[in-house]
Short mmCIF file of the C-alpha atoms (twelve columns), coordinates in Angstrom:
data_MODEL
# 
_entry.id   MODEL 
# 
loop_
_atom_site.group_PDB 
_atom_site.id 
_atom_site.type_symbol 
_atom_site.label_atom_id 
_atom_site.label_alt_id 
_atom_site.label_comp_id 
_atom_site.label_asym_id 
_atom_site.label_seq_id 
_atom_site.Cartn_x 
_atom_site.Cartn_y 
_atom_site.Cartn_z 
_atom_site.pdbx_PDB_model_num 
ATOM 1  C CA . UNK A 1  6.993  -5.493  1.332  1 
ATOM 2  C CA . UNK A 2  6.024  -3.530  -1.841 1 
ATOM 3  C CA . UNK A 3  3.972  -5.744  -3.196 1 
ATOM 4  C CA . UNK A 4  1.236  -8.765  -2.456 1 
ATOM 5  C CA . UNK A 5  2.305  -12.147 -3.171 1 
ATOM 6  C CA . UNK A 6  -0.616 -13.216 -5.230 1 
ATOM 7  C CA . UNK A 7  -1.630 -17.104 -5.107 1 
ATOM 8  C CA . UNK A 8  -0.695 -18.212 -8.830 1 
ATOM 9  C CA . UNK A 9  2.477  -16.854 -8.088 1 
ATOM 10 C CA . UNK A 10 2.753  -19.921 -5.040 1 
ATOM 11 C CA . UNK A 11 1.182  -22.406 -7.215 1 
ATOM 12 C CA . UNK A 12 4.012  -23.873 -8.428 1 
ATOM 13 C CA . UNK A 13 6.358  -23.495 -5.489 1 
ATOM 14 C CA . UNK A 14 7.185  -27.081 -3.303 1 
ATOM 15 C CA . UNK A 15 6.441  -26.765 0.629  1 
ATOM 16 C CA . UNK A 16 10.073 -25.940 0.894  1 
ATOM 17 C CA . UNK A 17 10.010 -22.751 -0.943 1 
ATOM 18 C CA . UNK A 18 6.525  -21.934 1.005  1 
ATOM 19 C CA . UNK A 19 8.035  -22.578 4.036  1 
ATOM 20 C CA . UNK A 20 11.604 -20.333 3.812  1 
ATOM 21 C CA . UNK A 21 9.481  -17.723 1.520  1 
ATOM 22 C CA . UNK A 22 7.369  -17.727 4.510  1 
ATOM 23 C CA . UNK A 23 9.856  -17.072 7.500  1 
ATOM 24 C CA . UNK A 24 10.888 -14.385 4.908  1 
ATOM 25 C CA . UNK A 25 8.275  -11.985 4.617  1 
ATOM 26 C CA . UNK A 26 7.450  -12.769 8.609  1 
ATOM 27 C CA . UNK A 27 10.283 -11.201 9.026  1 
ATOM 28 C CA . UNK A 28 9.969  -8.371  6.371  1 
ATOM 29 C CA . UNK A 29 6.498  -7.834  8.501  1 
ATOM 30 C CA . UNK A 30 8.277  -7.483  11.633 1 
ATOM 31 C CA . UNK A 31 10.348 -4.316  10.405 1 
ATOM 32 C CA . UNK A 32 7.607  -2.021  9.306  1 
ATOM 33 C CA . UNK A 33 5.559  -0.537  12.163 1 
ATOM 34 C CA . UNK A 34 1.556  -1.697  12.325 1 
ATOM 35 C CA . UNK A 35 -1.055 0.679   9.598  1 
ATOM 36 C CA . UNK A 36 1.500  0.557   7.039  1 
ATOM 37 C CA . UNK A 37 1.355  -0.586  3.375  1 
ATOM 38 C CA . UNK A 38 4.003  -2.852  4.006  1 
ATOM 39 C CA . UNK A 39 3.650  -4.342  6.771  1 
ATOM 40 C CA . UNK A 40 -0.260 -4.638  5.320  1 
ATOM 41 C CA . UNK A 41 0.954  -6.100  2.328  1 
ATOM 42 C CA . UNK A 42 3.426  -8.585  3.680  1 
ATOM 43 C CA . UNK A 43 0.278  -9.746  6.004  1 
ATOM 44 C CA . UNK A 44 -1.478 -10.485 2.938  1 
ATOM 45 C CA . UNK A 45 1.148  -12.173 1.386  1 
ATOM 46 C CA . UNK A 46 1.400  -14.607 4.604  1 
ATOM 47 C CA . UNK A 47 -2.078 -15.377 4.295  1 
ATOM 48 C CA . UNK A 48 -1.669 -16.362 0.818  1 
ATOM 49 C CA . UNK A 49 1.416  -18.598 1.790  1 
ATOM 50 C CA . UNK A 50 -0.499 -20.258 4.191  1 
ATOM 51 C CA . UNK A 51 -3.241 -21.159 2.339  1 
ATOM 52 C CA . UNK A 52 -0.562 -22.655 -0.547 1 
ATOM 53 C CA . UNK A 53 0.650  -24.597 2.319  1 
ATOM 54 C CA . UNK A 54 -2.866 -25.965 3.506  1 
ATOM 55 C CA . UNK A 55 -3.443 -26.949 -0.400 1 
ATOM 56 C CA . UNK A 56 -0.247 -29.154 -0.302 1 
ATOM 57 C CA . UNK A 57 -1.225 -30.854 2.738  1 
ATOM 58 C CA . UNK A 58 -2.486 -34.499 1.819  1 
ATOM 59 C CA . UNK A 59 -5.895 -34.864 3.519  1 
ATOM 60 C CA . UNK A 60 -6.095 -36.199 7.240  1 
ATOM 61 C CA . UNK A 61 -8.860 -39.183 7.832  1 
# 
């Protein structure tokens, strides 16, 4: 992955998206070998994903 997925570019994304963007760069992360910018990057970029998903979670009681 060349670059980071920032968060206000998943702001506006549905669950959906999130969820097929995510499987996407999994899988981008599983091609690059561990210590590299890419694989780095595309790490980032999940984290980011996941917390977009967490925010369109409705709250549990």
């Amino acid at each position: 992955m060349d670059k980071i997925i920032t968060t206000s570019e998943l702001e506006r994304r549905s669950t959906g998206e999130l969820a097929a963007l995510f499987c996407r760069v999994a899988q981008d992360a599983a091609q690059h070998a561990p210590g590299t910018r890419e694989r780095r990057n595309a790490i980032v970029s999940l984290d980011n994903i996941c917390r977009a998903l967490a925010a369109h979670k409705p709250p549990s009681f």
